[in-house]
N, C-alpha and C positions, 0 to 999 in steps of 0.2 A: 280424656278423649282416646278410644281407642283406632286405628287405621288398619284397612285391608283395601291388601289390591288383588283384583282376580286376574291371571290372564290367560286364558283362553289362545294358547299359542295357535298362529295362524289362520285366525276365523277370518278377517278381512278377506277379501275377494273381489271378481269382476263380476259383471251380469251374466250370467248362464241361459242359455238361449231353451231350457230344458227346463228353466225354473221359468220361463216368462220376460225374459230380461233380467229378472230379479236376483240381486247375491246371496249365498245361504243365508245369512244375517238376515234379510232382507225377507226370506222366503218360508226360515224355521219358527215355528210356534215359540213365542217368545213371552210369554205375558209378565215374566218376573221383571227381565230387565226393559221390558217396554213401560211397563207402570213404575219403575224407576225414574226413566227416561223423560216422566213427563215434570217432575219436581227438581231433576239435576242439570250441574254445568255438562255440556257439552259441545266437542267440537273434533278439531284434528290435531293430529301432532305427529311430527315426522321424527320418528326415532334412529333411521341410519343418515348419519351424517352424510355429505357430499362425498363421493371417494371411497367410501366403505362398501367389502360386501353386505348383499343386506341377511347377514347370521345373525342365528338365537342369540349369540354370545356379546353382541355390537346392541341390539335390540334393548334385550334384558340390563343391560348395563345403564343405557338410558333412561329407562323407566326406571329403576332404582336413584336416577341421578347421580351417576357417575358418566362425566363425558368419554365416551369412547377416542375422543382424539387424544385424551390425557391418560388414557387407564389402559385402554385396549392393548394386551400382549397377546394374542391369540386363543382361540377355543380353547382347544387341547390341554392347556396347563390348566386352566377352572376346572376344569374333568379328573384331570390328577389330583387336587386339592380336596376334592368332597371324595376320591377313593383313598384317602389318608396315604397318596406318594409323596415320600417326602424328597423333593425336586432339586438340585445345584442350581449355583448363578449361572453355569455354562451349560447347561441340561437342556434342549431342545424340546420336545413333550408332541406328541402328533395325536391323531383319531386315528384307530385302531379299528376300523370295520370290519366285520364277516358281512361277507356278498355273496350274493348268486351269481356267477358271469355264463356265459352261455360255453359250449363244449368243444368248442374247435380247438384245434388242434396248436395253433397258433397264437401265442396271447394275444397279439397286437390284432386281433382279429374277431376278438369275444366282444360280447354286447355284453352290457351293464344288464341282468335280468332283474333282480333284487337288491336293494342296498338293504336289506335285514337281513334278508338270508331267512326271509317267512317270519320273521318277527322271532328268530330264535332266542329261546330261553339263557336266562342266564344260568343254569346250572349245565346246559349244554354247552356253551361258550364258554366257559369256565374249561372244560375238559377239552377243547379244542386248541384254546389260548393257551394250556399247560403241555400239548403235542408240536403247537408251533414255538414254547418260548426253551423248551429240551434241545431242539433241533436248530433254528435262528436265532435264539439268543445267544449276547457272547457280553464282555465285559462292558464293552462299550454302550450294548442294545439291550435292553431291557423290555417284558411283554407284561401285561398287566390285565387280568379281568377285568369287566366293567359291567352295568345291568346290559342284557340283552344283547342286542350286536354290538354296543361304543364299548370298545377297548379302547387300553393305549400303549402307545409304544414311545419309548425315552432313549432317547438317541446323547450320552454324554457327550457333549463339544461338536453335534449334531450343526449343520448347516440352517441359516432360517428362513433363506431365500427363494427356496425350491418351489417351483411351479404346480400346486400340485390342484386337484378340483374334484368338490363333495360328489360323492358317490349319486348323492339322491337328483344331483342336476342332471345328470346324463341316463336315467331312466330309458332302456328300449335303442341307447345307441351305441356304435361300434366306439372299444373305449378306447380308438387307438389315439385322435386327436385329443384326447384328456389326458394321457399318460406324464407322468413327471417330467418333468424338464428341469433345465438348469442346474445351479451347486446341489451338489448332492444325489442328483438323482440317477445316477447310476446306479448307488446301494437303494435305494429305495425299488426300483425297479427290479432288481434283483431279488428282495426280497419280497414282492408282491408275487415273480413269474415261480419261485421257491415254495411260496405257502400253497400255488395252486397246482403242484405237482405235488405235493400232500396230502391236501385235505380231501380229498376226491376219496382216495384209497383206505382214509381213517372209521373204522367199523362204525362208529357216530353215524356220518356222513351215509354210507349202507342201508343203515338201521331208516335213517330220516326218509331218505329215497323208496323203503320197503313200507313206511307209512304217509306216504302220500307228501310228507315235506320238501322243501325245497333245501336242496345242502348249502350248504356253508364252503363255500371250493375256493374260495379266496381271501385274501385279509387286502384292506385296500386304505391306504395312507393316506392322510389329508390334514387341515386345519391347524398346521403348526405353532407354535410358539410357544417363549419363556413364562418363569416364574412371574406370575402375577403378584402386585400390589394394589389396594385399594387402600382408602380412606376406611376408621371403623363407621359404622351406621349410629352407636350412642354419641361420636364426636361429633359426626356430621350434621345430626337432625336434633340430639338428646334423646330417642328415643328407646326401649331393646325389643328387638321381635324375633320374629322365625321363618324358617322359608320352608314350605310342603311343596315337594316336587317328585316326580320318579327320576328326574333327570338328571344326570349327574352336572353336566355345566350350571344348570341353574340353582343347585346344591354346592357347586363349587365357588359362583358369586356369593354366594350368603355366607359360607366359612370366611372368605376372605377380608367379608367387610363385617365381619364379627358377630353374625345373625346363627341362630340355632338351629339346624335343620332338625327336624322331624320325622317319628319313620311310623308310616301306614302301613298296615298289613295289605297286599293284594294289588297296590298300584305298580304300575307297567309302564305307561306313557302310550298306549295306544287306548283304543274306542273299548277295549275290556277290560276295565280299569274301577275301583274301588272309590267310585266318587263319594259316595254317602261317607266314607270315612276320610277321606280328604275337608268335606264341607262342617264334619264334628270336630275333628282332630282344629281346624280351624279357629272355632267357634272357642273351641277350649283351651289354645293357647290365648288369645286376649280378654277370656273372664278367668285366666288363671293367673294373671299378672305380666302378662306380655304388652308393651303398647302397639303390638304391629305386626301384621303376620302379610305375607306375599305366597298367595297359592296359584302354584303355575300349574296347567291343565296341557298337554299335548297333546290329546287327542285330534280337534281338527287338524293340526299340522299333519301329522302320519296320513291322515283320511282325505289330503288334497295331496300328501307326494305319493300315492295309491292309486290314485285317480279317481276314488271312493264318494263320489256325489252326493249317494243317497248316508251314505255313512257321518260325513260332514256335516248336514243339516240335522240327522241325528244326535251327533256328538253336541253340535249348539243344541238342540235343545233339551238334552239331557243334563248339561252343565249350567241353563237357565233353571233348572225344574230343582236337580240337587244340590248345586254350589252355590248360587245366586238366592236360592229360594229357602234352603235353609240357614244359610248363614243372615240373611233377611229378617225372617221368623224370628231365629235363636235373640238376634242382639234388639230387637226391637221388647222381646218377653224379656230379655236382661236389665233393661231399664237403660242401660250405659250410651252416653254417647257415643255414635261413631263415625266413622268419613269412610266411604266405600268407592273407589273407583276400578272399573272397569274396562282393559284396553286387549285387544291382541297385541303381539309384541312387533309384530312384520306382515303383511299379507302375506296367503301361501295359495296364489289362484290354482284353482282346478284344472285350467285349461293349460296353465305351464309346468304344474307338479315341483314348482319348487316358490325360493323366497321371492319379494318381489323388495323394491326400496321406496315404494309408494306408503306416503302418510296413512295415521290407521285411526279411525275414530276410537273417541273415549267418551269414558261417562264418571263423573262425579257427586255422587251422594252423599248430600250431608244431614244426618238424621235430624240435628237442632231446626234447622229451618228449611221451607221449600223455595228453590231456585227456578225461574224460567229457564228450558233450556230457549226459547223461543222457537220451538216447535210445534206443529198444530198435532194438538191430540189426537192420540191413535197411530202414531206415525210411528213408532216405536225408535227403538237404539239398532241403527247400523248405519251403514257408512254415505247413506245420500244424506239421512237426517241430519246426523253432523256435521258433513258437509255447510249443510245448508246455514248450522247458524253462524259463519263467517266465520268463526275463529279458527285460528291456524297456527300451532307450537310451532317455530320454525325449528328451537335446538330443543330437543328431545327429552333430556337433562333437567329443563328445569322446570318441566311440569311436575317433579316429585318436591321441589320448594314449595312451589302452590299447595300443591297436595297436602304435605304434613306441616309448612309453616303458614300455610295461607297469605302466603305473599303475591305479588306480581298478578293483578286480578286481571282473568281474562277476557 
């Protein structure tokens, strides 16, 4: 038996008054995972615990079946893990972001314009992070490239308790009621008002400005915590798989529970991204002797904290057509059995540009036999259908028992 799970980070959604009422889910051309939908288990499942923010890194954990109340040590250190930093017990570990903040003169006075910084490149960040870690780095602080804008930064015997809040929640507002607070955050403060009396003036930054990009004028702290430990994934389930992602935290979950990440040419984590080789690369780790592969997709997430509507319903159905559709094809022509389920990890509504801790529909396909999800045909896979056939995951976690030992039936 082979196992995949797709996830489509942040496709879940509200009704959009511009789609009809309808959610992207609800509204994008869907025909792979609808004609799924009509033979699989489906239902809901709440993947942030009570109390948790609702992060990638809380989410994905779940869905893997590791509970977040037991495993959960912060973002940040899963990020350092899949960038091969090798972390101390007392090591603090943060997100690293390059932002756009707007131009006044005053920090406490600038709006959050971009938490990417225009989706800047990793070989630009790369030469940015190496201008701010010359200059603010010291024994204790440490600066580290990462894809794209997620850096990080390693704070030895670093504080863990600092107040601090994700760039991408405060989209379009003044960042003064966001700024750090608490232990720690004086140096922390210090070195965000630091990096943006820098980075303005770095020829990069010029160069981006003289083509139409948005700079990089800030670095901005967030998502703390230690060294992480998980369970491995052969001990836990007996299985060995792999994880395709462009993302580091979710490349960072997979090292840590013993899973092999995989590297595709050309993926990003936004809507310009290398699907067709994500959905092979896929296919060819479990006809190559993998029992298990986990392909995480970020594109709607990026395309609802953008505000990107039409981009969103895109991105679903671009990820129905080449991840869903060929990986379909490929194992159906391979003869092998296999169990496919399909969940976003968190909603990421449109309308608030960020996570949400609302339960996300899923879907589970199992190639040997056809299951009712008890939905009337045509109704396709998103979040009312599932809805509808009652069932409801309370703890997040242990839909991945069902899933790979077929237990606890829903």
């Amino acid at each position: 038996m082979k196992y995949i799970i797709v996830i489509p980070d942040g496709m879940a959604d509200h009704g959009i008054k511009k789609l009809g009422g309808k959610t992207p889910m609800e509204f994008a051309h869907t025909p792979v995972m609808d004609s799924l939908s009509a033979s699989a288990e489906m239902g809901m499942v709440k993947t942030i615990p009570a109390g948790f923010p609702p992060g990638s890194d809380t989410a994905n954990l779940s869905v893997m079946g590791f509970d977040p109340r037991r495993y959960h040590t912060g973002r940040s250190p899963l990020e350092a893990v899949s960038l091969g930093i090798e972390l101390e017990e007392d090591d603090m570990v943060f997100r690293c972001n390059l932002v756009t903040l707007s131009n006044e003169s005053d920090y406490r006075e600038k709006r959050m314009i971009d938490y990417s910084a225009g989706e800047i490149s990793s070989d630009d960040c790369a030469i940015l992070i190496d201008y701010i870690k010359a200059d603010l780095g010291t024994g204790n602080i440490k600066f580290y490239s990462g894809v794209s804008y997620r850096n990080i930064m390693v704070w030895s015997g670093g504080p863990g308790s600092t107040r601090l809040t994700p760039p991408h929640d405060i989209l379009e507002k003044k960042i003064a009621p966001y700024l750090p607070s608490g232990d720690g955050s004086e140096m922390i403060m210090k070195l965000m008002e630091e990096s943006s009396r820098m980075l303005p003036a770095h020829p990069l930054n010029r160069s981006r400005l003289d083509r139409g990009y948005r700079p990089a004028n800030s670095i901005w702290l967030w998502g703390q915590g230690k060294k992480p430990y998980l369970d491995d994934f052969y001990d836990k389930y007996g299985i060995r798989g792999s994880v395709i992602s462009a993302v580091d935290l979710i490349r960072g979950i997979g090292i840590c529970a013993g899973l092999e990440t995989v590297e595709v040419e050309g993926i990003t984590g936004t809507i310009n991204t290398n699907l067709d080789g994500k959905a092979k690369a896929a296919v060819n780790e479990v006809l190559s002797g993998k029992d298990f592969v986990y392909v995480h997709i970020e594109a709607p997430d990026e395309c609802s904290h953008q505000g990107s509507l039409g981009d969103k319903v895109k991105a679903i159905e671009m990820i129905d057509e080449k991840i869903v559709g060929h990986i379909e094809t490929a194992m159906d022509k391979s003869g092998e059995d296999y169990r496919l389920m399909i969940l976003p990890d968190h909603p990421t509504p449109i309308s608030l540009r960020t996570h949400t801790a609302e339960p996300v529909p899923f879907l589970i396909f199992d190639s040997r036999e056809a299951k009712s999800s008890g939905v009337k045909s045509g109704k396709g896979f998103n979040e009312r259908t599932a809805a509808s056939t009652g069932i409801m995951i309370e703890k997040g976690h242990t839909l991945a028992e069902h899933f790979f030992q077929e237990r606890n039936p829903l």
